[in-house]
mmJSON file of the N, C-alpha and C atoms, coordinates in Angstrom:
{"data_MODEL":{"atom_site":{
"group_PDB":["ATOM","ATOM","ATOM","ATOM","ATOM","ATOM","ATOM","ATOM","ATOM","ATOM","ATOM","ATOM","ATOM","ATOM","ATOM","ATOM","ATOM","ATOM","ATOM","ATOM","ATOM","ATOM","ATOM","ATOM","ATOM","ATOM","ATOM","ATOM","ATOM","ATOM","ATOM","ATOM","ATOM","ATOM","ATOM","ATOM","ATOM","ATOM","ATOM","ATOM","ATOM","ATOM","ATOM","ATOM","ATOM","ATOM","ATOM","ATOM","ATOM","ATOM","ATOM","ATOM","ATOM","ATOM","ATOM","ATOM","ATOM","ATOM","ATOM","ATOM","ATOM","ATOM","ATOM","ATOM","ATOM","ATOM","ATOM","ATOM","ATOM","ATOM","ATOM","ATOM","ATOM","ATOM","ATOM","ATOM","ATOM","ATOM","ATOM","ATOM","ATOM","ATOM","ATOM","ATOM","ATOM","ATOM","ATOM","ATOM","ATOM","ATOM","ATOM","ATOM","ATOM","ATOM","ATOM","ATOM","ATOM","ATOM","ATOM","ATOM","ATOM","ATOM","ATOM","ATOM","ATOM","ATOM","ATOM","ATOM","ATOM","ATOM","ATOM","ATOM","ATOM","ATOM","ATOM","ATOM","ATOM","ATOM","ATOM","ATOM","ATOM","ATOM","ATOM","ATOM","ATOM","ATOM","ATOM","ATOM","ATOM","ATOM","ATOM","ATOM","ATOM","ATOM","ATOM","ATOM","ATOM","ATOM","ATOM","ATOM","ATOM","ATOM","ATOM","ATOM","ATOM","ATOM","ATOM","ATOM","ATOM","ATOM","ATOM","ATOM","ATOM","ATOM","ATOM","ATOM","ATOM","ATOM","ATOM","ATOM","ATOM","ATOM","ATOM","ATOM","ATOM","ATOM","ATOM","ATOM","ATOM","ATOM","ATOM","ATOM","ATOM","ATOM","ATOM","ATOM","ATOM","ATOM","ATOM","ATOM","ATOM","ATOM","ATOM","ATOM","ATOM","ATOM","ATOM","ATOM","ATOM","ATOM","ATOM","ATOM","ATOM","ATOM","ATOM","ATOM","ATOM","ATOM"],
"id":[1,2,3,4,5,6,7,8,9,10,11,12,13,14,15,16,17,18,19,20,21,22,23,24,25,26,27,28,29,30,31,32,33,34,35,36,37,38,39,40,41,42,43,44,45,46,47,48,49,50,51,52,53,54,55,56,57,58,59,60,61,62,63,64,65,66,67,68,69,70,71,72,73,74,75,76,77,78,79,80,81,82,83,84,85,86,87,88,89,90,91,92,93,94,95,96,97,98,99,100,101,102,103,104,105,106,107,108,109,110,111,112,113,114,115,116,117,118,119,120,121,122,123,124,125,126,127,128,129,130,131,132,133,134,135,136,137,138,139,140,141,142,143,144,145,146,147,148,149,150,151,152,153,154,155,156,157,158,159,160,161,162,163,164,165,166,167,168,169,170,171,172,173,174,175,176,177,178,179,180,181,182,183,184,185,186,187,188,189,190,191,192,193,194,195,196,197,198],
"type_symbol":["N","C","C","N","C","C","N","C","C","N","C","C","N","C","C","N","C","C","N","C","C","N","C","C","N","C","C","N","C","C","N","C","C","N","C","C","N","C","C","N","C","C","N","C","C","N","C","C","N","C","C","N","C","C","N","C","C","N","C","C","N","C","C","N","C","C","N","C","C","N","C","C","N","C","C","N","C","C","N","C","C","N","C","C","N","C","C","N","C","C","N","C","C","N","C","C","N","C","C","N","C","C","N","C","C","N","C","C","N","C","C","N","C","C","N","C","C","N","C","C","N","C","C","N","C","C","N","C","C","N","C","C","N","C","C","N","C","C","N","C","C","N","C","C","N","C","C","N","C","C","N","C","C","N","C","C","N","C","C","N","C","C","N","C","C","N","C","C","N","C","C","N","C","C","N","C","C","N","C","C","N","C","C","N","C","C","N","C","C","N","C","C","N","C","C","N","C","C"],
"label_atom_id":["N","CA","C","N","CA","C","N","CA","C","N","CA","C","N","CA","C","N","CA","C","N","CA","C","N","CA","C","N","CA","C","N","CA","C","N","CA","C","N","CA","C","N","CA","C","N","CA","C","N","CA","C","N","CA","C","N","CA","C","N","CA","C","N","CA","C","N","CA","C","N","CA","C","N","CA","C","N","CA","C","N","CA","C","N","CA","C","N","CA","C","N","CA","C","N","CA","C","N","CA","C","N","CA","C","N","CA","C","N","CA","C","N","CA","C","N","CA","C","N","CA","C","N","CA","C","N","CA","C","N","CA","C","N","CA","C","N","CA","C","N","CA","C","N","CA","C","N","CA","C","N","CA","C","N","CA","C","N","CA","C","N","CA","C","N","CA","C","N","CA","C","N","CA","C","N","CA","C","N","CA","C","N","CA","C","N","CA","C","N","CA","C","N","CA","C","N","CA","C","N","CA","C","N","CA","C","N","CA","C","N","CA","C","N","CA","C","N","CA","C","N","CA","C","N","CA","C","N","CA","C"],
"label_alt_id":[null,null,null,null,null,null,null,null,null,null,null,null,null,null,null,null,null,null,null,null,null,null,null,null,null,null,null,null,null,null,null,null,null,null,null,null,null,null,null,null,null,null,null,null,null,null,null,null,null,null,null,null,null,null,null,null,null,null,null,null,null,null,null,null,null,null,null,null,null,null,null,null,null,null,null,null,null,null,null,null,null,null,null,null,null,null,null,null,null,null,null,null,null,null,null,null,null,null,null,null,null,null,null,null,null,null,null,null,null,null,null,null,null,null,null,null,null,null,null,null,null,null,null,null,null,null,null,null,null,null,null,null,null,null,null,null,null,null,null,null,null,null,null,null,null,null,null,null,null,null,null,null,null,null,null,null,null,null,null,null,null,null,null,null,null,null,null,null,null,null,null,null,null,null,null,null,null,null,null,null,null,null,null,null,null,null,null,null,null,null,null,null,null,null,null,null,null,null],
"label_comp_id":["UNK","UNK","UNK","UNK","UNK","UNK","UNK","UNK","UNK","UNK","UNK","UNK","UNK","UNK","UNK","UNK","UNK","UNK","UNK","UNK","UNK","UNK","UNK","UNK","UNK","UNK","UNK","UNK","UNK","UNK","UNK","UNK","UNK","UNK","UNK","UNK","UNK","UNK","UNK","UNK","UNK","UNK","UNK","UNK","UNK","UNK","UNK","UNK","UNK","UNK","UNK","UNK","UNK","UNK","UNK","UNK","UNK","UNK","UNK","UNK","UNK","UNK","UNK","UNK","UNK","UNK","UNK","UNK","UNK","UNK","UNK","UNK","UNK","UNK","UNK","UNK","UNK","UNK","UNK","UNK","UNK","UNK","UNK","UNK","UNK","UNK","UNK","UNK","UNK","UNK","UNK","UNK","UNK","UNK","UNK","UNK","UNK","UNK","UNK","UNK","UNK","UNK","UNK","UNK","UNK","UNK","UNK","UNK","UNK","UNK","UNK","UNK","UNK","UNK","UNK","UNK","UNK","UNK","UNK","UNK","UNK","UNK","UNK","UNK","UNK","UNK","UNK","UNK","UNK","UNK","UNK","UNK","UNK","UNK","UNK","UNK","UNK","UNK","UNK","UNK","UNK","UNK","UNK","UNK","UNK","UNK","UNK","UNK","UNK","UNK","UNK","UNK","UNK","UNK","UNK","UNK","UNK","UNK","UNK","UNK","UNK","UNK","UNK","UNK","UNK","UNK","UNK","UNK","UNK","UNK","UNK","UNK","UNK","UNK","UNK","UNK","UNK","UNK","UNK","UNK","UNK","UNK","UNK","UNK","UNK","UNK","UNK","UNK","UNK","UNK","UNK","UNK","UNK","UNK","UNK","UNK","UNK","UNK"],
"label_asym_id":["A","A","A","A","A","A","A","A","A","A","A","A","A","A","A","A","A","A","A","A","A","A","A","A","A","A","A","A","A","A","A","A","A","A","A","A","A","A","A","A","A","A","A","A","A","A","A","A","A","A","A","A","A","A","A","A","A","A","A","A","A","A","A","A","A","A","A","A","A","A","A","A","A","A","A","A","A","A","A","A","A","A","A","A","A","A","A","A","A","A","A","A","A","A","A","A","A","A","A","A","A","A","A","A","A","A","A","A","A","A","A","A","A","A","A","A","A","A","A","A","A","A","A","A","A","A","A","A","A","A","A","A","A","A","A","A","A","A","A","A","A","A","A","A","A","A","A","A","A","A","A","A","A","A","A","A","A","A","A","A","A","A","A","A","A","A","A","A","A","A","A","A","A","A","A","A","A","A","A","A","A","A","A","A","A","A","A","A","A","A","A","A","A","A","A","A","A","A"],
"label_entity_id":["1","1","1","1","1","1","1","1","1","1","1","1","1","1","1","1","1","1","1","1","1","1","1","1","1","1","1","1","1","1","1","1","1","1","1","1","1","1","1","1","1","1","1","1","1","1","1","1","1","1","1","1","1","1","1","1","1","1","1","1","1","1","1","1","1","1","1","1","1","1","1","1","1","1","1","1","1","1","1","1","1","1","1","1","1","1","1","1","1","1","1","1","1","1","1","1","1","1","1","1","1","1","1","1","1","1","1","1","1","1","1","1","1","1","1","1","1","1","1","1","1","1","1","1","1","1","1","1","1","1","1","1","1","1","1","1","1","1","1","1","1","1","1","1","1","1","1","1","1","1","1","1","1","1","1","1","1","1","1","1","1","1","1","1","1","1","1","1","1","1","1","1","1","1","1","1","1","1","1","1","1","1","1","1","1","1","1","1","1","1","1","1","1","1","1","1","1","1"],
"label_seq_id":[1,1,1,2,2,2,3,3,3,4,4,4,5,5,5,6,6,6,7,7,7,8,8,8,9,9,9,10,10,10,11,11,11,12,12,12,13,13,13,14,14,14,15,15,15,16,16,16,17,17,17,18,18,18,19,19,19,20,20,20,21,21,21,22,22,22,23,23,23,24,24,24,25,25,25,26,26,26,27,27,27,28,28,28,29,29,29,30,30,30,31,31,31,32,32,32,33,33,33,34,34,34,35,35,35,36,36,36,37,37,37,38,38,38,39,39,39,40,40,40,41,41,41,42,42,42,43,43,43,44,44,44,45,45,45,46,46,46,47,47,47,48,48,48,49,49,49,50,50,50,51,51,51,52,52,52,53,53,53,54,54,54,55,55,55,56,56,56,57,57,57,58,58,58,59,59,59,60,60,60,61,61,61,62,62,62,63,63,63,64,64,64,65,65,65,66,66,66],
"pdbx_PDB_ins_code":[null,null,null,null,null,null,null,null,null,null,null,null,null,null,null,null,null,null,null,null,null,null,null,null,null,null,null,null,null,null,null,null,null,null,null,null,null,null,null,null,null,null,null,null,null,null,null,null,null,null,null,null,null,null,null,null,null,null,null,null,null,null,null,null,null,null,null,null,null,null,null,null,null,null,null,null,null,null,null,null,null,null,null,null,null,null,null,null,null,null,null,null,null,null,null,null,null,null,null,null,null,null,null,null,null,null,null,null,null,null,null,null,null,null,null,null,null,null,null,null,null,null,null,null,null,null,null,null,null,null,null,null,null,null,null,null,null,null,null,null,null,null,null,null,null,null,null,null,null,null,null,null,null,null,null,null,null,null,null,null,null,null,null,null,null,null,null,null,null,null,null,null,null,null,null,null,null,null,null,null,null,null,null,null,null,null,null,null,null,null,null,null,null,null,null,null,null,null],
"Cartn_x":[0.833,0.0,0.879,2.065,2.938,3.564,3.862,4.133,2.837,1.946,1.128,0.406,0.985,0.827,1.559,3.176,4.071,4.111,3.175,3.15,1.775,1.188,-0.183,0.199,1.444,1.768,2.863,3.133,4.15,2.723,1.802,0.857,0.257,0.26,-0.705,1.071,1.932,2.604,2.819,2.877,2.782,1.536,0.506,-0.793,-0.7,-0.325,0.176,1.096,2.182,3.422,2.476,1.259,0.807,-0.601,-0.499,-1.402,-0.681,0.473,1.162,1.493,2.296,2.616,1.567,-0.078,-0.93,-1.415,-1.625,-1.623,-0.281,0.949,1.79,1.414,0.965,0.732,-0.204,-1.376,-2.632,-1.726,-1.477,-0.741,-0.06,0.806,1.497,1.241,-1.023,-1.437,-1.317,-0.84,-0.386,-1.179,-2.724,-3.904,-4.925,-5.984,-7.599,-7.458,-8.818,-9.314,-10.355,-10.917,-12.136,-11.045,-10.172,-9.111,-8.488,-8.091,-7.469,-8.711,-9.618,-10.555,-11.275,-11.031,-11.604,-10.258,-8.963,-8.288,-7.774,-8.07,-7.677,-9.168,-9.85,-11.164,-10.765,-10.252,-9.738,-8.777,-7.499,-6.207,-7.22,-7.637,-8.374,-9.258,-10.48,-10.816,-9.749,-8.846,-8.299,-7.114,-6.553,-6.155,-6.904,-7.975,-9.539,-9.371,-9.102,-9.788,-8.459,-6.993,-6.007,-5.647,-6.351,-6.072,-6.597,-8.307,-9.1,-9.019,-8.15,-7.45,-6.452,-5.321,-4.459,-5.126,-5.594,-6.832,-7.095,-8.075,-8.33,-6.754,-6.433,-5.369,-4.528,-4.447,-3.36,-4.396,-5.562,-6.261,-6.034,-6.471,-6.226,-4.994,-3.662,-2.35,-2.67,-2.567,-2.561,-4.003,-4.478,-5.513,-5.153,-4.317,-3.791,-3.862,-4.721,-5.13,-4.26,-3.574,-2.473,-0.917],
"Cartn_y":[-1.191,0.0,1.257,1.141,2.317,2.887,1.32,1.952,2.86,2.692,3.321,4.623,4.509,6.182,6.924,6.474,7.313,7.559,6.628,6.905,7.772,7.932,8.713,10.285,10.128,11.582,12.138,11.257,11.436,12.063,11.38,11.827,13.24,13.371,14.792,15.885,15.724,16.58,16.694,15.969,16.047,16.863,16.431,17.529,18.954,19.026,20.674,21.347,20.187,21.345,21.273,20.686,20.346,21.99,21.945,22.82,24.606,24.141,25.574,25.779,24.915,25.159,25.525,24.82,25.403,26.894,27.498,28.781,29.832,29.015,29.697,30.052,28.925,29.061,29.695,29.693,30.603,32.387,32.533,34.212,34.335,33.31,33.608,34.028,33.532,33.211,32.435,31.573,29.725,29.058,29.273,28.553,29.605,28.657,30.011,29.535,30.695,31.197,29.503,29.587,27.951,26.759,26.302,25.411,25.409,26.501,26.658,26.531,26.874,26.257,24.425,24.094,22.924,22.323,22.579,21.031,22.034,23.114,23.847,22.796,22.498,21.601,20.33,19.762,18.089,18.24,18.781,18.689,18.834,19.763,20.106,18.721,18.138,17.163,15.856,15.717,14.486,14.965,16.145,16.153,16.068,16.379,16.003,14.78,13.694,12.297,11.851,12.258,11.556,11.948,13.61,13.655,12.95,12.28,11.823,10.225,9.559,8.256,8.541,9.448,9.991,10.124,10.655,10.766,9.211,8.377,7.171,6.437,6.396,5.397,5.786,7.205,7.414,7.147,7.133,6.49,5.42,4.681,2.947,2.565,3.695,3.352,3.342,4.523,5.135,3.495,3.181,2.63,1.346,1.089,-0.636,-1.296,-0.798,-1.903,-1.946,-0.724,-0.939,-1.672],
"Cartn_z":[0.0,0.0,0.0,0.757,0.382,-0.592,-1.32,-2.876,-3.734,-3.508,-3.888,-3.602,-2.325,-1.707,-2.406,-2.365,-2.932,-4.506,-5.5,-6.675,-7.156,-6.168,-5.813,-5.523,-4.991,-4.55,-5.623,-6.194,-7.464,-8.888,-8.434,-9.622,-9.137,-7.822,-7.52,-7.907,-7.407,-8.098,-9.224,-10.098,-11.81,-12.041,-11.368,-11.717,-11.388,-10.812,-9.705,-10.714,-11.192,-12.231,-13.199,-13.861,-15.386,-15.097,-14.207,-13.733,-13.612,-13.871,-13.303,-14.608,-15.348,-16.8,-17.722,-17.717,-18.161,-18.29,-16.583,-16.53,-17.261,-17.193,-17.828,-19.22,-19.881,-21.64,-21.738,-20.535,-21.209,-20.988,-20.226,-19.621,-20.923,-21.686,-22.769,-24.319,-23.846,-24.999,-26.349,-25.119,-26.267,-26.139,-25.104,-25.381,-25.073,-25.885,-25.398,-24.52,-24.261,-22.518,-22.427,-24.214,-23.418,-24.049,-24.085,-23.778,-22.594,-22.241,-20.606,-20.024,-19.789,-18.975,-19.044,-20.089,-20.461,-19.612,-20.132,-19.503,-18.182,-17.467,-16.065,-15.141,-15.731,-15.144,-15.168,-16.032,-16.201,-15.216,-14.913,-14.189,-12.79,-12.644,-11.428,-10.808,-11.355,-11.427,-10.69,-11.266,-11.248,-10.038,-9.685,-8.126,-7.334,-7.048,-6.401,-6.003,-7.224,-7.188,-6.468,-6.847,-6.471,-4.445,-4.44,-2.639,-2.2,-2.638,-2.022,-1.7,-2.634,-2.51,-1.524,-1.377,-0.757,0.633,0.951,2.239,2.525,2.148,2.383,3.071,1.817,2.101,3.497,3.539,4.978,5.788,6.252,7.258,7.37,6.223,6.335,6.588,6.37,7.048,8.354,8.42,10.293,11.602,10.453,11.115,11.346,10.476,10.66,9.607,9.329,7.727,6.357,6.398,5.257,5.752],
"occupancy":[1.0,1.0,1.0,1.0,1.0,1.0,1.0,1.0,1.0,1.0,1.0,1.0,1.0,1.0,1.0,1.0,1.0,1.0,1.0,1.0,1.0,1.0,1.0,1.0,1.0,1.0,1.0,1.0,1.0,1.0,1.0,1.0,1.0,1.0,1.0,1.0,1.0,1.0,1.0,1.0,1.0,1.0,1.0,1.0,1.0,1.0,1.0,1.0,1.0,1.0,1.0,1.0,1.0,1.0,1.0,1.0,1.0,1.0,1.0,1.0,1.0,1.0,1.0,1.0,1.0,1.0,1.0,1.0,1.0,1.0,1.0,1.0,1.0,1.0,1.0,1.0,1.0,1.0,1.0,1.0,1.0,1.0,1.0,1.0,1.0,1.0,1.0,1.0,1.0,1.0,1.0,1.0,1.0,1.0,1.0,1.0,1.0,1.0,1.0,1.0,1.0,1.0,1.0,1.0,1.0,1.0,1.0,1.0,1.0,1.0,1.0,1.0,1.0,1.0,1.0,1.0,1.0,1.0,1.0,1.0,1.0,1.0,1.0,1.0,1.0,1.0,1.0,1.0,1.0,1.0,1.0,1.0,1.0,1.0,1.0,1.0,1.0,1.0,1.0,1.0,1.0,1.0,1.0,1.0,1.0,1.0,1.0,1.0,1.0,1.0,1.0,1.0,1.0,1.0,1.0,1.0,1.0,1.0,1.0,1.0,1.0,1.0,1.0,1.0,1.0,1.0,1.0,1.0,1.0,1.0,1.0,1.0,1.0,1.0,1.0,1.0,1.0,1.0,1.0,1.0,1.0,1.0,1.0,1.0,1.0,1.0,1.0,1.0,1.0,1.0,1.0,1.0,1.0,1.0,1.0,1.0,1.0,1.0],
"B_iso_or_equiv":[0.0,0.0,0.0,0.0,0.0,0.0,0.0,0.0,0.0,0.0,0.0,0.0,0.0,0.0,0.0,0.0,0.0,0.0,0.0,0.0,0.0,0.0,0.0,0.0,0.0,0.0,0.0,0.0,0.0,0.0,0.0,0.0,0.0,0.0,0.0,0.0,0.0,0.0,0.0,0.0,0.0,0.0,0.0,0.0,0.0,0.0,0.0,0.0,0.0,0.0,0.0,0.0,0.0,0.0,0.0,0.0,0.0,0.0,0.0,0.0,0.0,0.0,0.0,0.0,0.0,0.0,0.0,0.0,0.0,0.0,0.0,0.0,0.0,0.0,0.0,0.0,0.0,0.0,0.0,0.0,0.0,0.0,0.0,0.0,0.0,0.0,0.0,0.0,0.0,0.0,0.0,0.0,0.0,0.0,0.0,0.0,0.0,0.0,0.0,0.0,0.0,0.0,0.0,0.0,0.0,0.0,0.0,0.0,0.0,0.0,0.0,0.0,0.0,0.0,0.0,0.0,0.0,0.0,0.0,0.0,0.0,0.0,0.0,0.0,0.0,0.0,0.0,0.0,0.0,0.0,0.0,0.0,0.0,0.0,0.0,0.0,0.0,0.0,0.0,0.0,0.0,0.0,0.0,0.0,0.0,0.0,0.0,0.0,0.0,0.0,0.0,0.0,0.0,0.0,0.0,0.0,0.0,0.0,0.0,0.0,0.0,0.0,0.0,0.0,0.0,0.0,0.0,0.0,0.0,0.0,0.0,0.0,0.0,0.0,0.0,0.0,0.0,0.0,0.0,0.0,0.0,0.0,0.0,0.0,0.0,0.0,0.0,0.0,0.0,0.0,0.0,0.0,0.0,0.0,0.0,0.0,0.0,0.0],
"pdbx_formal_charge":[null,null,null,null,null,null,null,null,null,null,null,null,null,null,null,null,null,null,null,null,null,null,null,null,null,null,null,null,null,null,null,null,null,null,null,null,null,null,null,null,null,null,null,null,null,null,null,null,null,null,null,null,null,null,null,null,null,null,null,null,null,null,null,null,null,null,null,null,null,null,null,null,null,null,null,null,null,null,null,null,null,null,null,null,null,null,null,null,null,null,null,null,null,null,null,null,null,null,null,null,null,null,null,null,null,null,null,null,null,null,null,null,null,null,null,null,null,null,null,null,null,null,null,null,null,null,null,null,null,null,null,null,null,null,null,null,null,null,null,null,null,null,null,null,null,null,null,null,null,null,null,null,null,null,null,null,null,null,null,null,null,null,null,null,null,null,null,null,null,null,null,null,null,null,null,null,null,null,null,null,null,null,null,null,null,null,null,null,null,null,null,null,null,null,null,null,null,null],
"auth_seq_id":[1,1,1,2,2,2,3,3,3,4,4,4,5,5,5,6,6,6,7,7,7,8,8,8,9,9,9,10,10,10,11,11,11,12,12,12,13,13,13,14,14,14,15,15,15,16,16,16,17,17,17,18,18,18,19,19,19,20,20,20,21,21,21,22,22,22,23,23,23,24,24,24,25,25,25,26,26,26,27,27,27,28,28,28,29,29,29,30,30,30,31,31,31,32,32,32,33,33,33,34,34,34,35,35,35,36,36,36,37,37,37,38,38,38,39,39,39,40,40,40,41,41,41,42,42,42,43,43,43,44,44,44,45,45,45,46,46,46,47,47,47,48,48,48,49,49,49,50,50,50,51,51,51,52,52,52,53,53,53,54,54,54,55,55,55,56,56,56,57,57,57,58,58,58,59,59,59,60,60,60,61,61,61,62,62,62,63,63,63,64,64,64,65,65,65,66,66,66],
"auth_comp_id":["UNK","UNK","UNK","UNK","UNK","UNK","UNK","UNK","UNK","UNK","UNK","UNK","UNK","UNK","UNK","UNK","UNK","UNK","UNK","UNK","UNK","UNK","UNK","UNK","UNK","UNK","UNK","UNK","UNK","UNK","UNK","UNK","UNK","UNK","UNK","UNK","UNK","UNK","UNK","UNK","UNK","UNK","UNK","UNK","UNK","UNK","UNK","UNK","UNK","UNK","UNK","UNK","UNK","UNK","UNK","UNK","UNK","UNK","UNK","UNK","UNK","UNK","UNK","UNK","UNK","UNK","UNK","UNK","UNK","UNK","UNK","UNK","UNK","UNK","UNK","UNK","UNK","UNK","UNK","UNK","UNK","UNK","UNK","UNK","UNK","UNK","UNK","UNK","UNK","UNK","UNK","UNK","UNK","UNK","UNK","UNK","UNK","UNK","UNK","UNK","UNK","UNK","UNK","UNK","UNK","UNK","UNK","UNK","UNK","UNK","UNK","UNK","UNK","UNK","UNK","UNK","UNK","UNK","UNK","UNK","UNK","UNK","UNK","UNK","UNK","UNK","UNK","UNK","UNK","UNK","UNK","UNK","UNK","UNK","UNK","UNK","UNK","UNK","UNK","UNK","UNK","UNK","UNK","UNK","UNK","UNK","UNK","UNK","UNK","UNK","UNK","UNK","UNK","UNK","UNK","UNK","UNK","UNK","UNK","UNK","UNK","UNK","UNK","UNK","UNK","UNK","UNK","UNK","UNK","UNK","UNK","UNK","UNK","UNK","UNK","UNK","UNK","UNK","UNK","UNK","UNK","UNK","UNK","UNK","UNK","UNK","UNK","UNK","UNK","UNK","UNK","UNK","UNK","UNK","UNK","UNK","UNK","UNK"],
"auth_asym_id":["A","A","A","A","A","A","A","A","A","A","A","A","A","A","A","A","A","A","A","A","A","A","A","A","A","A","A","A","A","A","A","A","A","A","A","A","A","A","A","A","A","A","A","A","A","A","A","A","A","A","A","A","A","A","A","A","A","A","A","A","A","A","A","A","A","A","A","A","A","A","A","A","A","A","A","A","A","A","A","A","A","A","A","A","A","A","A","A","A","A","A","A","A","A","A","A","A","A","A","A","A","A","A","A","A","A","A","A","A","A","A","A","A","A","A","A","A","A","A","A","A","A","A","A","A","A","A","A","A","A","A","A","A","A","A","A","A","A","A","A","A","A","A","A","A","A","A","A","A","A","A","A","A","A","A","A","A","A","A","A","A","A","A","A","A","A","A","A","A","A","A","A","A","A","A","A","A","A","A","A","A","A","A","A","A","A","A","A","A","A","A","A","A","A","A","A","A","A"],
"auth_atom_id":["N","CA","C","N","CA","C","N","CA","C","N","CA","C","N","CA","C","N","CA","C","N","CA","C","N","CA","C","N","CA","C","N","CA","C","N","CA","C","N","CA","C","N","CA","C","N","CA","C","N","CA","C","N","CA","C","N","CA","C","N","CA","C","N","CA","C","N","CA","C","N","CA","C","N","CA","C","N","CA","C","N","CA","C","N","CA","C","N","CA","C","N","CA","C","N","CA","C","N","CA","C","N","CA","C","N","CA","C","N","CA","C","N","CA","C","N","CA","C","N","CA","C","N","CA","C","N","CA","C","N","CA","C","N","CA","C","N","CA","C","N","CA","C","N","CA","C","N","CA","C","N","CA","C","N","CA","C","N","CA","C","N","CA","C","N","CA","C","N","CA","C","N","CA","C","N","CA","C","N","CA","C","N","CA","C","N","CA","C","N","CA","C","N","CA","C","N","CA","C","N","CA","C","N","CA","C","N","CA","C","N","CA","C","N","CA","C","N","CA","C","N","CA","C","N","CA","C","N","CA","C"],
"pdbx_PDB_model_num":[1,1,1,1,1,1,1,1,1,1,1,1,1,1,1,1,1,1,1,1,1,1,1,1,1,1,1,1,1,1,1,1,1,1,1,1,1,1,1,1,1,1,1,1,1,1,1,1,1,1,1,1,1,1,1,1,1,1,1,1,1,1,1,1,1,1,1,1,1,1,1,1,1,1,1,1,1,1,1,1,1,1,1,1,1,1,1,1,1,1,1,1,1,1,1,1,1,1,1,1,1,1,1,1,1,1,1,1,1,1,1,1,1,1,1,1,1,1,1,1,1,1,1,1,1,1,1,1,1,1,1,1,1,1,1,1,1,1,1,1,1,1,1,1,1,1,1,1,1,1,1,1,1,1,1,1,1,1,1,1,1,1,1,1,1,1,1,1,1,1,1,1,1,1,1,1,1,1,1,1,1,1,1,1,1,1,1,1,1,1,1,1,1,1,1,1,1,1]
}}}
């Protein structure tokens, strides 16, 4: 289960830089405003889903079960 925490937290930071580089290209006007919003909603979305596994799972550490 730990390997998987740590490749869980390897994915929420990839989302965070994919998320920072995005805002960079829209400021640069290397993407529209409804492209930067379409995938600024997908990246967003899917750190959501990955804290919320991230969350679970450190309970189920801390709890015994992992």
């Amino acid at each position: 289960m730990e390997k998987r925490f740590k490749e869980l937290e390897r994915r929420r930071d990839e989302l965070v830089d994919e998320l920072k580089l995005l805002r960079q290209r829209h400021e640069r006007r290397e993407v529209t405003d409804d492209d930067y919003q379409a995938k600024r909603y997908g990246i967003e979305r899917e750190i959501v889903e990955v804290m919320d596994r991230l969350t679970q799972m450190r309970y189920l550490m801390e709890s015994g079960y992992g």
